[in-house]
C-alpha positions in Angstrom: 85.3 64.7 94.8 83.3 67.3 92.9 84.5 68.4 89.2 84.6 71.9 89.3 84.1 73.8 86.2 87.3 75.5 84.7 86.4 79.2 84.1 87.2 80.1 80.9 90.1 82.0 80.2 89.9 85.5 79.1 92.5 84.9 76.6 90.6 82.2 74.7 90.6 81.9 71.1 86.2 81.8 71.7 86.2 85.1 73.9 89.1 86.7 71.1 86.6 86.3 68.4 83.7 87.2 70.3 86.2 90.9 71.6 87.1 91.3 67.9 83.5 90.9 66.6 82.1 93.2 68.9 84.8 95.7 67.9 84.1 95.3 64.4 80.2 95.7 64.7 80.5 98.8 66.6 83.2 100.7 64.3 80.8 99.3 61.5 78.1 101.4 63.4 79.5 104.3 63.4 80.3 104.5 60.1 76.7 103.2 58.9 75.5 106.3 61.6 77.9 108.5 59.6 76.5 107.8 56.2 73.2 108.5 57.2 73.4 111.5 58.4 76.0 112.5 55.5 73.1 111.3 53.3 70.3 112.9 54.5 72.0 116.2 56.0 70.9 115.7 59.6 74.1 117.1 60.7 73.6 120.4 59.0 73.0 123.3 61.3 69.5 124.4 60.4 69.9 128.6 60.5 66.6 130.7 59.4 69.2 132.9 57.6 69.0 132.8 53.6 72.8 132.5 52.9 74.6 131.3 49.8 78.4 131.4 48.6 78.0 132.9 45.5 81.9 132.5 44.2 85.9 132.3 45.9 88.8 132.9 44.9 92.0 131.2 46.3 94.6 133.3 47.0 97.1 130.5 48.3 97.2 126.9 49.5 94.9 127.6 52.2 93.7 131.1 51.8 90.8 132.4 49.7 88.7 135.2 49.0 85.0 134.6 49.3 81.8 136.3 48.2 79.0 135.3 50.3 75.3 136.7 50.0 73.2 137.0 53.7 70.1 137.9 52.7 69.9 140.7 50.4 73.5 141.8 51.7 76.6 140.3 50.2 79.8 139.9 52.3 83.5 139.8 51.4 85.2 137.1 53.6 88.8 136.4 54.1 89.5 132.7 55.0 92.4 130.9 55.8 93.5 128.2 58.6 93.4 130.8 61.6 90.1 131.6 60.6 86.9 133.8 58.7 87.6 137.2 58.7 85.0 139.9 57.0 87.1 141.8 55.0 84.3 144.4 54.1 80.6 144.4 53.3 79.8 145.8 50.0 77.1 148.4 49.3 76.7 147.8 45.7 75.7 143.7 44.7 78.2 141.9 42.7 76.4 140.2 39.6 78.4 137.5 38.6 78.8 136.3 35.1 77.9 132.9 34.5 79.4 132.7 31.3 83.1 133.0 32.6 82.4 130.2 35.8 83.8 127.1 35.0 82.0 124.5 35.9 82.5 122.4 39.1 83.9 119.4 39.7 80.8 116.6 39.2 79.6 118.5 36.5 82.8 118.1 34.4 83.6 114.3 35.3 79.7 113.7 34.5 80.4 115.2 30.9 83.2 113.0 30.5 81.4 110.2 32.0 79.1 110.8 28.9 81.3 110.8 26.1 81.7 107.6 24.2 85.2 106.0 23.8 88.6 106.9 25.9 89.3 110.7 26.9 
C-alpha cells in the first residue's frame, strides 16, 4: 500500500494565519497608499485655474456662505449638503481685513503649544 498525502485542510490553523496575514498586509497597503498621496497631494485635481477661498461664513450646521476668488473675479457661493450654488458674482472685489480674521485652527494650537506651563 501507498501513503497518500492528506491534503491540508482549508480550515487549518497554518492556512487561517496565512488568510489573516494576507488580509492584514493588504488593508495595511491601502492605508500606507493613502498616506502618500495625502502627503504629497497626488490626489489633488491639478486645474490651470488660479482659485483661492478667500473667507466663509457658516450660516448653519451644514450651510455656509463662501467668498471664492477665480482669477481676477470673485464669486459668492452658497454651499450646503445638496450642493454649490453661485449665489451671485460680484463686480466690485471684496478686500478683506486681516485684522478682524481669527486665526485658524493649527495656528492657535501651535501658540498654545508654545507657551510654557498648563493653559
Amino acid at each position: 500500500m501507498t501513503a497518500m498525502a492528506q491534503p491540508a485542510s482549508p480550515l487549518s490553523i497554518g492556512s487561517l494565519t496565512q488568510l489573516t496575514l494576507s488580509l492584514i498586509a493588504i488593508v495595511a497597503l491601502i492605508l500606507a497608499i493613502g498616506w502618500v498621496l495625502k502627503r504629497f497631494k497626488l490626489n489633488a485635481p491639478r486645474g490651470s485655474v488660479d482659485s483661492e477661498v478667500l473667507d466663509q461664513l457658516s450660516i448653519g450646521p451644514r450651510e455656509r456662505v463662501v467668498l471664492v476668488r477665480i482669477g481676477e473675479a470673485q464669486v459668492l457661493l452658497g454651499v450646503s449638503a445638496g450642493g454649490i450654488v453661485a449665489l451671485t458674482p460680484l463686480t466690485t472685489a471684496i478686500t478683506l481685513r486681516a485684522a478682524n480674521r481669527t486665526p485658524p485652527f493649527a495656528e492657535r494650537l501651535r501658540d498654545l503649544m508654545k507657551r510654557p506651563g498648563p493653559p
